[in-house]
C-alpha positions as CSV (number, residue, x, y, z in Angstrom):
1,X,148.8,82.3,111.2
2,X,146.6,83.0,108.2
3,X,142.6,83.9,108.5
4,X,141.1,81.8,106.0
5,X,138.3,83.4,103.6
6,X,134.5,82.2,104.4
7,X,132.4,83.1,101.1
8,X,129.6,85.3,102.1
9,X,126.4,84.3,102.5
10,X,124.0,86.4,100.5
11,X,120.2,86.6,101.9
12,X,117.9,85.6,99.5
13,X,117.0,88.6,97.4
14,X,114.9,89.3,93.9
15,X,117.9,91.9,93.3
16,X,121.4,91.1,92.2
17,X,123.7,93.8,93.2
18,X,126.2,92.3,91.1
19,X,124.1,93.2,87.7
20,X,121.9,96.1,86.7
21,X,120.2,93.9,84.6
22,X,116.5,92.0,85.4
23,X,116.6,88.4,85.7
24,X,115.1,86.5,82.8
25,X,112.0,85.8,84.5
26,X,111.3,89.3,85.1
27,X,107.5,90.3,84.9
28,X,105.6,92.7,87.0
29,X,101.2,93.9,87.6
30,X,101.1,97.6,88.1
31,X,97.6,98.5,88.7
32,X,97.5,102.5,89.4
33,X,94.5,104.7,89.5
34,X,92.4,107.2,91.8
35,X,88.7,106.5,90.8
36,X,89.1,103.9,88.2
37,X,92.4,101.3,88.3
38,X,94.5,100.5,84.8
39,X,96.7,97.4,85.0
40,X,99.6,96.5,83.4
41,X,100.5,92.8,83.1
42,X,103.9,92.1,81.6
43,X,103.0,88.2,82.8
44,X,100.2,88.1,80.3
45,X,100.9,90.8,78.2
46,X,98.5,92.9,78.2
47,X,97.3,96.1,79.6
48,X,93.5,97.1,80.6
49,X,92.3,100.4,80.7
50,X,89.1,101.1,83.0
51,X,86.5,103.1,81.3
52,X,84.3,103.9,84.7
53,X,81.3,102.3,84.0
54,X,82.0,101.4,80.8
55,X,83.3,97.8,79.5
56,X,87.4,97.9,80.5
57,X,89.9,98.0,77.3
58,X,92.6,95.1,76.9
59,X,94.9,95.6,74.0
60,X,98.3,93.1,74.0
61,X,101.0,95.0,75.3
62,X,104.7,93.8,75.6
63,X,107.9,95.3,77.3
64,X,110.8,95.2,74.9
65,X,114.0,94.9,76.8
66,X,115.3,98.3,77.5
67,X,111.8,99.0,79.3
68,X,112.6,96.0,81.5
69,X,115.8,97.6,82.3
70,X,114.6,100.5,83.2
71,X,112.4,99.6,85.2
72,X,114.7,97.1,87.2
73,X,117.5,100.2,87.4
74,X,114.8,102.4,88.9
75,X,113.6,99.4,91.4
76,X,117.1,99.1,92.6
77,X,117.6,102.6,92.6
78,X,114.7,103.1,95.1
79,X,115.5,100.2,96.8
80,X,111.9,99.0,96.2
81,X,112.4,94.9,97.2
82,X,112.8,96.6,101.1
83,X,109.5,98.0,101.3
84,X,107.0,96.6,103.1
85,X,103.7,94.5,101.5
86,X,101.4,97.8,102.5
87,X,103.3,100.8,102.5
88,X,101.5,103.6,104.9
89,X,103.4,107.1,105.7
90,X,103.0,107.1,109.3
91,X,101.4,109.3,111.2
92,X,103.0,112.6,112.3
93,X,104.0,113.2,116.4
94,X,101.3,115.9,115.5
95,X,98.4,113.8,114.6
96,X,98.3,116.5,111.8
97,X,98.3,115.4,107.9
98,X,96.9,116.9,104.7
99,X,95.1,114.4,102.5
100,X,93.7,114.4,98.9
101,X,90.7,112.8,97.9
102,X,90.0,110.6,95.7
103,X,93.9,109.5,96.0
104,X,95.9,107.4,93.8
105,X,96.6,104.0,94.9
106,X,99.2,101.6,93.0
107,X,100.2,98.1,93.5
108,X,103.3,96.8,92.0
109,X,103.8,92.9,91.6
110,X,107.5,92.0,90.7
111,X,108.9,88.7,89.6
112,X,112.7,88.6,89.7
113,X,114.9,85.2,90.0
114,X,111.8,83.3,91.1
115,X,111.3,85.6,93.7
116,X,107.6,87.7,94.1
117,X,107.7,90.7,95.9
118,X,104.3,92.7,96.1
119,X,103.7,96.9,97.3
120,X,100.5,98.4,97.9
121,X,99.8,102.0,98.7
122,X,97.5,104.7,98.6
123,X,98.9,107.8,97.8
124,X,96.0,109.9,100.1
125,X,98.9,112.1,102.2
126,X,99.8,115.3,100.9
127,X,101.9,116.6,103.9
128,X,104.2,115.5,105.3
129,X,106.1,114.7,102.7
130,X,108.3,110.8,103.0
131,X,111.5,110.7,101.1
132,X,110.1,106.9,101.0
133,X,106.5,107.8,98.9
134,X,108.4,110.2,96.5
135,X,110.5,107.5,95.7
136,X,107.5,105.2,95.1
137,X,105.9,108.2,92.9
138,X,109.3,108.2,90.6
139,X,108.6,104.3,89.9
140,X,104.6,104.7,89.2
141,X,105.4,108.1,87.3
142,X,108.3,106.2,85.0
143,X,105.7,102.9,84.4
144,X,102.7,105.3,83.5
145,X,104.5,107.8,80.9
146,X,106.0,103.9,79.7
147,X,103.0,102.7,79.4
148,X,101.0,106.1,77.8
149,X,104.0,106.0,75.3
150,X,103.0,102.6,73.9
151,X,101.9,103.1,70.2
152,X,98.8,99.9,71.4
153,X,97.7,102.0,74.4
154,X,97.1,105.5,72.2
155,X,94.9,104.0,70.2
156,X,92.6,103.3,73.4
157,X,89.2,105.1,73.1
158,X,89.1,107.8,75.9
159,X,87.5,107.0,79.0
160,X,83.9,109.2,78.7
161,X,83.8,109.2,82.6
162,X,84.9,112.0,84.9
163,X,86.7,111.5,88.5
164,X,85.7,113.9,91.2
């Protein structure tokens, strides 16, 4: 007697593990920042640079394909679409962490076959250390030198202000 073969049933996911490829709809809002918060928007277009107390900076900005790629191989890579809304590194057994202050806090809104997923974090603990929050650090470290490579975002003034 033969078993007959049920397709499986995929859950809905923004990821395809079949491609390493972004869907077509793929657009993402990184806002990252300690004291002042820049904010890439691939749904508009644009990127805005906060000048602390100064009027922000927009200037168009667009994602050519192999940045989308990249981005969506790094995503998958990290396996980002698992975290949770608000990530937090939990507390230690020992009550006992090492923060910085101001800290860097990101939020990453992702489009991907019609699906949103959104991660928020503030990067204030030093030690311990979370497998989970470096991995979070490679994304926001690859978007930023993306986005600082742009030829439109080097010609922004300089922000005058000072973070302490």
């Amino acid at each position: 007697m033969g078993h007959a073969l049920l397709p499986l049933v995929q859950p809905v996911s923004p990821v395809n593990a079949m491609t390493a490829q972004p869907a077509n709809d793929f657009a993402l809002i990184f806002e990252y920042g300690a004291c002042m918060t820049d904010r890439l928007d691939t749904f508009r277009g644009d990127f805005t640079q906060n000048m602390l107390g100064e009027l922000d900076v927009m200037t168009p900005l667009t994602l050519t394909l192999s940045d989308k790629v990249s981005i969506y191989q790094k995503m998958v890579a990290i396996d980002f679409f698992s975290y949770p809304s608000h990530y937090e590194i939990p507390m230690p057994l020992s009550g006992t962490v090492s923060e910085v202050v101001p800290a860097n806090h990101y939020l990453f809104i992702v489009r991907n076959q019609g699906q949103t997923k959104a991660v928020e974090w503030l990067d204030n603990i030093v030690e311990p250390k979370r497998a989970e929050a470096d991995r979070l650090c490679e994304l926001a470290k690859l978007l930023m030198e993306m986005i600082r490579e742009k030829p439109e975002v080097k010609h922004l003034p300089p922000s005058k202000s000072v973070c302490v």
